[in-house]
C-alpha angles and dihedrals in degrees: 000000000000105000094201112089138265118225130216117198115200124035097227133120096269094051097031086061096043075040087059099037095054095056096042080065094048117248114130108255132202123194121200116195116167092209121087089248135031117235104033095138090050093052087047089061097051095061089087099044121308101256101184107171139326143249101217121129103287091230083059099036079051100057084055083090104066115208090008092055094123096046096047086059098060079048098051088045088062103040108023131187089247090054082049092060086041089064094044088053089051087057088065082260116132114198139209143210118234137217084251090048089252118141117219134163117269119270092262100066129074128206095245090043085057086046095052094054090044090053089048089056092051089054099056097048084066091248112164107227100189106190119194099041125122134204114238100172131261147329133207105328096306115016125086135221116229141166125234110206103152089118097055136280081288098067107032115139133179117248125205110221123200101188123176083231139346139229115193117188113159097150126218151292116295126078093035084179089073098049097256088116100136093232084136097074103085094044080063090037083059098066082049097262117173107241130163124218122264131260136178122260132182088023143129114291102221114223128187103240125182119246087250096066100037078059094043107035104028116159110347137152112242099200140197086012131141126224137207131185105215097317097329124132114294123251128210133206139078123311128180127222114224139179095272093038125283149321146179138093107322086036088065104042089055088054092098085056099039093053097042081051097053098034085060085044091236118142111277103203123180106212104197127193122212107188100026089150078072135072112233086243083057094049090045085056100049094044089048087064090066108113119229107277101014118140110257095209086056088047105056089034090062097024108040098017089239108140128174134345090031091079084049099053098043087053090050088062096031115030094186083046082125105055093042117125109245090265096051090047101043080060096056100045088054089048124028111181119223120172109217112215100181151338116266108253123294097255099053083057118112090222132344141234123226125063140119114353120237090224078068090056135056132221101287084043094255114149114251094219092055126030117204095041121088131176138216149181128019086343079083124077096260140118138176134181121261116266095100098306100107096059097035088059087042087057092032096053086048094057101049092049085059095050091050093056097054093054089048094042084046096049087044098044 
């Protein structure tokens, strides 16, 4: 096998586990992260709970990626989430399924001490993990420009690479403060790669609500819903109202419709319902047993266990949602109405849409315009819901690059 090494750009999961295959397998690696650490991204996702991967059926973990729905399952068959769990388990990190079929470490262990043990393999594998060094594009038809700025800003100074073959994998757009700040799209643009821009994806939807509402409602749970995008499939779980419009679970899974919606300028309505554990005959029956004059705020509070803000935000939408008869008002509250104006900013987003293309790419997602250099991860147009998606493609995507360069150093050597 080639002795000369292979280079990784970008410390994140996608090229730290391309990073560890390659060695396994016993090429000499190097790893360049321009931050001061490698995995800060990583660490950043497991603040609100370290979702690593999920047990759901893999046909149906496989249509989570939308259009590339067919090429995320060959990539899930060779790096599955099971195999994922297997390589926690060889960090010394045993893993659990949760009620909602989401894997996470157990209790007991932390993101950063996963990272630790993950950084220590690494290490004795004998990869190279160089921090401070910065990609600055390419050089000639192979090498690679990069900036060494591990002594200070002072005493920066450009290196030439000659790899046998490169990974990047510098992620996406969202979180800049943890170096995924896409800066690296128009170095690829330049060798006339096709991109697309990016958008964010797993974010906030932003509503124009009336001052009213913002005093009144301010930021409140709304539990056990269902939520539809215009007449698309309905989505259950937990959002939160907040003062620009609303976010959670369900909020962020809709993003790909919403924005498709709004960048056509088509209207992009959020349709919630309140009671979807009712048919609508069983909600008529319950609302028809609301006496003349009663407070509607007191009845579905006894009677349908909806407390505030829910009075608030059906008079936000309807503003006669009092006075309507039991038929008018079983409707709305199966189908609350919210015009989304906008997505909150990229880098709020939890991930982001837009990359690389995959026509860019073949089949070992190596770019066409320059062989020998491959890419992974979240620098790829992709995108996937939260719920453990997100980190297993991440993973997914790396394996496979690795395994692309040891069939193209074979074949070369």
């Amino acid at each position: 096998m080639n002795a000369s090494f292979i280079a990784v750009v970008g410390g994140g999961p996608a090229g730290l586990l391309a990073a560890q295959h390659l060695a396994e397998a016993g090429c000499r690696v190097r790893v360049y992260e321009a931050q001061a650490t490698v995995g800060r991204k990583f660490l950043v996702a497991g603040h609100g709970g370290f979702n690593l991967s999920n047990a759901e059926d893999m046909s149906r973990f496989a249509s989570r990626y939308g259009p590339e729905e067919s090429r995320f399952r060959d990539l899930l068959h060779h790096f599955s989430p099971a195999e994922l769990r297997a390589w926690a388990t060889g960090l010394g990190i045993e893993t659990f399924v949760g009620t909602s079929g989401r894997v996470f470490p157990v209790a007991a262990h932390k993101p950063a001490e996963l990272l630790r043990a993950w950084v220590a393999r690494l290490g004795e594998l004998g990869v190279e993990i160089l921090t401070r060094h910065r990609w600055l594009g390419f050089a000639g038809t192979t090498g690679l420009r990069v900036c060494d700025e591990s002594g200070g800003p002072e005493a920066a100074r450009e290196l030439v690479l000659e790899p046998a073959a490169t990974i990047l994998a510098l992620g996406g757009a969202s979180w800049a403060k943890t170096g995924s700040d896409g800066a690296w799209l128009p170095l690829v643009e330049q060798l006339g790669v096709a991109v697309a821009s990016f958008a964010p994806a797993n974010c906030g939807a932003e509503v124009a609500w009336s001052a009213f509402f913002k005093e009144k409602a301010g930021r409140a749970p709304l539990k056990n819903m269902a939520l539809r995008v215009n007449d698309g499939p309905a989505l259950r779980g937990e959002i939160m109202l907040t003062e620009y419009g609303l976010e959670g679970t369900p909020v962020y899974a809709s993003t790909p419709q919403l924005r498709a919606a709004l960048a056509t300028g088509s209207p992009a309505n959020l349709y919630l319902n309140l009671k979807p554990d009712l048919t609508p005959e069983a909600l008529l029956a319950k609302l028809q047993q609301r006496r003349p004059g009663a407070s509607l705020p007191d009845f579905l509070r006894k009677t349908l266990h909806l407390g505030p803000p829910v009075p608030t935000l059906l008079r936000e939408a309807q503003p006669e949602a009092a006075t309507l008869n039991p038929k008018a008002l079983a409707a709305l509250l199966q189908a609350v109405p919210i015009a989304v104006t906008g997505l909150r900013p990229l880098d709020e987003a939890i991930s982001t849409a837009g990359g690389i293309a995959f026509a860019a790419v073949d089949e070992h997602l190596m770019l066409r315009q320059r062989p020998g250099t491959f890419v992974a991860g979240e620098m790829l147009d992709w995108e996937a819901p939260t719920g453990g998606y997100l980190l297993q493609g991440c993973f997914s995507t790396g394996a496979w690059v690795a395994r692309g360069v040891l069939a193209r150093l074979a074949v070369s050597g």
